[in-house]
MMTF fields as JSON, N, C-alpha, C and O atoms, coordinates in Angstrom:
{
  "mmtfVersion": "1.0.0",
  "mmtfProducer": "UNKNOWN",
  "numBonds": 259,
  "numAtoms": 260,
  "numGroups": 65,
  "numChains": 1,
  "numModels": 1,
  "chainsPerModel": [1],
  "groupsPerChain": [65],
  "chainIdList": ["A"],
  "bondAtomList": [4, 2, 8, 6, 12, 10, 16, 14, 20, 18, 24, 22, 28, 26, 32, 30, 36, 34, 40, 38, 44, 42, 48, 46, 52, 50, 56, 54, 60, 58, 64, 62, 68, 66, 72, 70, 76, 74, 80, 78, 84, 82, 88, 86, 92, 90, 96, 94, 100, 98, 104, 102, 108, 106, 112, 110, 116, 114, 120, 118, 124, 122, 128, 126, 132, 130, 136, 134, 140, 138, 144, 142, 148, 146, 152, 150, 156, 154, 160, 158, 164, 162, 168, 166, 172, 170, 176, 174, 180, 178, 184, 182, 188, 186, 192, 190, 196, 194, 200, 198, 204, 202, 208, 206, 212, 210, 216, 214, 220, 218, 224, 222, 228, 226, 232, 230, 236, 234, 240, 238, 244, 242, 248, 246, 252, 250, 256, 254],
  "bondOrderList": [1, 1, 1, 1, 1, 1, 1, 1, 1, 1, 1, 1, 1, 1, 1, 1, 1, 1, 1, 1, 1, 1, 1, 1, 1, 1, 1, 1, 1, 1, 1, 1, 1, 1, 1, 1, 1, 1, 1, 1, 1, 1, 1, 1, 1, 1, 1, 1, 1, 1, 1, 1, 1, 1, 1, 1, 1, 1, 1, 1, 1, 1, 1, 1],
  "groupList": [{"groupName": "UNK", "atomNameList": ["N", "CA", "C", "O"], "elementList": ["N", "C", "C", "O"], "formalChargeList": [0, 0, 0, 0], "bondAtomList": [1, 0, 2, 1, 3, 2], "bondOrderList": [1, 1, 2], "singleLetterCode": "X", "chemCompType": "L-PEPTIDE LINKING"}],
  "groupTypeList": [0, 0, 0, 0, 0, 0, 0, 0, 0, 0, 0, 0, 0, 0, 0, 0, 0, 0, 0, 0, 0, 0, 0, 0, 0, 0, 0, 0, 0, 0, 0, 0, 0, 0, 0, 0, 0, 0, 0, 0, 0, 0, 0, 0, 0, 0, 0, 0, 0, 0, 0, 0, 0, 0, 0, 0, 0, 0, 0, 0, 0, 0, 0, 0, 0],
  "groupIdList": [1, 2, 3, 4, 5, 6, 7, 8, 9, 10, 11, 12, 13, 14, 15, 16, 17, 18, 19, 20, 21, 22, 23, 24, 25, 26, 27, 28, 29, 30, 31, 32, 33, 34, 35, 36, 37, 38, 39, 40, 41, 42, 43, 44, 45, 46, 47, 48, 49, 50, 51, 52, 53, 54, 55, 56, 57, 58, 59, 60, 61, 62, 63, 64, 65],
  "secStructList": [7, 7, 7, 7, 6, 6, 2, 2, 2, 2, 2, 2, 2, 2, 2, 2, 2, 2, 6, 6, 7, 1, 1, 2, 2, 2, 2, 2, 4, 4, 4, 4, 6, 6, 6, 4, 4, 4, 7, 1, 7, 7, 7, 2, 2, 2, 2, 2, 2, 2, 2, 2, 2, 6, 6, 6, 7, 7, 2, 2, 2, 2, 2, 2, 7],
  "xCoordList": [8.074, 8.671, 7.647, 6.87, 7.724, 6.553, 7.179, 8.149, 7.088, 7.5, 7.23, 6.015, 7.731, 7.103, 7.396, 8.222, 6.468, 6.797, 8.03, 8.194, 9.104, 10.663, 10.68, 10.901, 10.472, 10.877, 10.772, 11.728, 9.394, 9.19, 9.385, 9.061, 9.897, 10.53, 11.698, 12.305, 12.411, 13.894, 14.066, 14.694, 13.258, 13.333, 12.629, 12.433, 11.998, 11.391, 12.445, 12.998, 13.032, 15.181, 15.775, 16.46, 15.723, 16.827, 16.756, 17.606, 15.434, 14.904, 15.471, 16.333, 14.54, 15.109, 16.34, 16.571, 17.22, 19.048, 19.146, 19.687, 18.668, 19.528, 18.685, 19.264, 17.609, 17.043, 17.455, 16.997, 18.521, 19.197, 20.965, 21.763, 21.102, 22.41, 22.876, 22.081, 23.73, 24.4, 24.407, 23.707, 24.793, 25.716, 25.228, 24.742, 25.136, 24.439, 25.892, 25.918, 26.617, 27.756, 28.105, 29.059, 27.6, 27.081, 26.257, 26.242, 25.284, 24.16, 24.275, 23.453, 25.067, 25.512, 25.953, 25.407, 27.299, 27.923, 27.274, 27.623, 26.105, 25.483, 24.633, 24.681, 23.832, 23.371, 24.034, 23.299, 25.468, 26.536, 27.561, 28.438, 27.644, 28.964, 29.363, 30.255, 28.21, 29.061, 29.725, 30.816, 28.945, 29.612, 30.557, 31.044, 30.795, 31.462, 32.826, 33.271, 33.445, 34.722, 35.01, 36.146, 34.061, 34.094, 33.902, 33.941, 33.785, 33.803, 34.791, 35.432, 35.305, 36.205, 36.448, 37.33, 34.755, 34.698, 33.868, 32.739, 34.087, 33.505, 32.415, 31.758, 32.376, 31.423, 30.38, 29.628, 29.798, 28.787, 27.626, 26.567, 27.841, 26.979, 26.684, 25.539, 27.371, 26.819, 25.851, 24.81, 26.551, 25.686, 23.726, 22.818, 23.831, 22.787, 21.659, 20.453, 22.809, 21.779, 21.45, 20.682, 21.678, 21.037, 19.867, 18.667, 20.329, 19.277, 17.775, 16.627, 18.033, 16.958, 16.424, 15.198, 17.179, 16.757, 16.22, 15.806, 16.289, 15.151, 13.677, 12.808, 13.642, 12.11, 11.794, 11.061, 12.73, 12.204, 12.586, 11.813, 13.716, 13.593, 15.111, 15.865, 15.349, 16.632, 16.907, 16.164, 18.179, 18.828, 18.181, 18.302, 17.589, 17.575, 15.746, 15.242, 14.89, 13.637, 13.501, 12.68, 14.347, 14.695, 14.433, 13.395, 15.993, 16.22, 14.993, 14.323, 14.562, 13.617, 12.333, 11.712, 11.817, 10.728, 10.578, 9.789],
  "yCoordList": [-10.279, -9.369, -9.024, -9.841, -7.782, -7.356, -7.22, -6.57, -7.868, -7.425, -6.776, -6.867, -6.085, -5.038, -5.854, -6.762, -5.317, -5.928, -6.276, -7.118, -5.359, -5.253, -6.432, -7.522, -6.465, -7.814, -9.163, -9.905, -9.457, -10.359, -10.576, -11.542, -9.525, -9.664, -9.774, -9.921, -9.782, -9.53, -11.327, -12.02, -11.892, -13.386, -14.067, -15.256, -13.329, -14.816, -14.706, -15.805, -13.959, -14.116, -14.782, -15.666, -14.59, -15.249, -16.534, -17.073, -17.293, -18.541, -19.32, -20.169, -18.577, -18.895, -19.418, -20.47, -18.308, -18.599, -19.503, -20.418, -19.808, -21.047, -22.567, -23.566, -22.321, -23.431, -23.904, -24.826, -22.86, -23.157, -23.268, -23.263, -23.374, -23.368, -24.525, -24.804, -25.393, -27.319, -26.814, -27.653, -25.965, -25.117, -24.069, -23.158, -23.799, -23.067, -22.06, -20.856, -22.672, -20.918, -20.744, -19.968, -21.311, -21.173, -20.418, -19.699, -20.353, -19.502, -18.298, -17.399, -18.196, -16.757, -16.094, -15.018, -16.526, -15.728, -14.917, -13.881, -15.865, -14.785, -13.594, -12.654, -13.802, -12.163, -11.462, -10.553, -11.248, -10.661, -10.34, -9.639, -10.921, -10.678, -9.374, -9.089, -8.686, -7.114, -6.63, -6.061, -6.923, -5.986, -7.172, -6.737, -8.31, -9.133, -8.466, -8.493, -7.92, -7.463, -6.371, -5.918, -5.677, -4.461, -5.149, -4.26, -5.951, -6.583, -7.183, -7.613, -7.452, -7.845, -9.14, -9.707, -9.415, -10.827, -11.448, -10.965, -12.181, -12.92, -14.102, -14.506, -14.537, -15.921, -15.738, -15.551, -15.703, -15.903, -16.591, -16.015, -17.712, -18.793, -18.586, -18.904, -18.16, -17.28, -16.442, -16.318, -15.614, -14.532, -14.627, -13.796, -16.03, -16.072, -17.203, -17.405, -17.846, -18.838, -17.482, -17.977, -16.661, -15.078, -14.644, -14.475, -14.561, -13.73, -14.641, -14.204, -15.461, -16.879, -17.158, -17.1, -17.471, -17.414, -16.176, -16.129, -15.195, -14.031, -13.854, -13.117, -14.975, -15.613, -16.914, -17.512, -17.309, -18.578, -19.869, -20.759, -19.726, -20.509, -20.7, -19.86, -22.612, -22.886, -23.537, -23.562, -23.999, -24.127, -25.831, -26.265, -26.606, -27.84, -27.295, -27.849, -26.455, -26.372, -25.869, -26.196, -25.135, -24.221, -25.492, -25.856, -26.196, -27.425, -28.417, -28.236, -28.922, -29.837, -29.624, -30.561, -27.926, -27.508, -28.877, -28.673],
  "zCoordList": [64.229, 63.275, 62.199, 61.704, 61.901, 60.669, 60.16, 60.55, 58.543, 57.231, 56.292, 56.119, 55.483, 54.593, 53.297, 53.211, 52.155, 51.087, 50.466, 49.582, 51.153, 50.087, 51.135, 50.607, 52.683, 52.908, 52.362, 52.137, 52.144, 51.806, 49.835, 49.145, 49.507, 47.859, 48.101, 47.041, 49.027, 49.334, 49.482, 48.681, 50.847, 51.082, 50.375, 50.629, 49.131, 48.105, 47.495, 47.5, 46.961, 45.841, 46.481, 45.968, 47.897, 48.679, 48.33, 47.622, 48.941, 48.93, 47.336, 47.108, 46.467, 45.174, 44.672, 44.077, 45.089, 45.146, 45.687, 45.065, 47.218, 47.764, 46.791, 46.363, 46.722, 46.043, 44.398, 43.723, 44.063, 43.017, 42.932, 41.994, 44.514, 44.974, 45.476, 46.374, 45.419, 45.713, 47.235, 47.803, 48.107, 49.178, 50.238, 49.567, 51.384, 51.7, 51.375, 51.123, 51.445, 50.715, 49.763, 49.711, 48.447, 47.305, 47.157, 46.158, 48.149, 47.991, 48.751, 48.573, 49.458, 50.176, 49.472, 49.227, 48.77, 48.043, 46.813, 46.248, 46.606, 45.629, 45.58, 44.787, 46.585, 46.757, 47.382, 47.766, 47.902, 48.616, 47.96, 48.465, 46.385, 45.908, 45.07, 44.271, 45.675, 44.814, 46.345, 46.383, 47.572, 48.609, 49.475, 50.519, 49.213, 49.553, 49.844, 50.991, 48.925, 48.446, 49.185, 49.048, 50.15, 51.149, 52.694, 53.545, 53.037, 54.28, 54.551, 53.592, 55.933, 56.742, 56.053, 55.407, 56.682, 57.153, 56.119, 56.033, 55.498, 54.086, 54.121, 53.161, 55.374, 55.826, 55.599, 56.556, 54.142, 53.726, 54.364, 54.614, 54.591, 54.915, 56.255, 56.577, 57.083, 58.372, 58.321, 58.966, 57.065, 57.242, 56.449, 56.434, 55.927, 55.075, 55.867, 55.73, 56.815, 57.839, 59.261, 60.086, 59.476, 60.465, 59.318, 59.538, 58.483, 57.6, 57.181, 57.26, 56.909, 57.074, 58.635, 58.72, 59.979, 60.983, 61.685, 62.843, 60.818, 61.289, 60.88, 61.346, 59.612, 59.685, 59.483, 58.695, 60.643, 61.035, 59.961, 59.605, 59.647, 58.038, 58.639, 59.131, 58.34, 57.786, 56.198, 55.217, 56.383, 54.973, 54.648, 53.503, 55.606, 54.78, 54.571, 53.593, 55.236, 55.024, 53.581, 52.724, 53.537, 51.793, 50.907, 50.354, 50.944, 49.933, 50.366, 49.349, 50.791, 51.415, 50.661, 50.16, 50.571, 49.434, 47.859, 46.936]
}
C-alpha cells in the first residue's frame, strides 16, 4: 500500500488517540464521533482495528509503544 502524506497524518492522530485511550473502543469512538451518529452500525472498535490492520498495526503494538 502507498501512502500519501494525509495518510500517514491521518495514522499518526489515530495512533496518538489510541495511545491516550484505556480501550480500543475508547479510542474508536473518538475520531468517529461526529459521523458515528449517521451509521447503521456503531462498532467502533471494528472499525478502528481494519483501519490499523491496513498498515499492518494492531491495538496492543499501539499501547505496547
Amino acid at each position: 500500500m502507498t501512502s500519501t502524506f494525509f495518510d500517514r497524518a491521518q495514522l499518526a492522530e489515530v495512533i496518538r488517540t489510541c495511545r491516550q485511550s484505556a480501550s480500543l473502543s475508547e479510542a474508536g469512538r473518538n475520531p468517529s464521533a461526529q459521523s458515528r451518529n449517521r451509521r447503521k452500525s456503531t462498532n467502533d472498535a471494528d472499525r478502528l482495528r481494519k483501519y490499523l490492520a491496513k498498515f499492518g498495526i494492531d491495538w496492543d503494538q499501539v499501547n505496547s509503544a
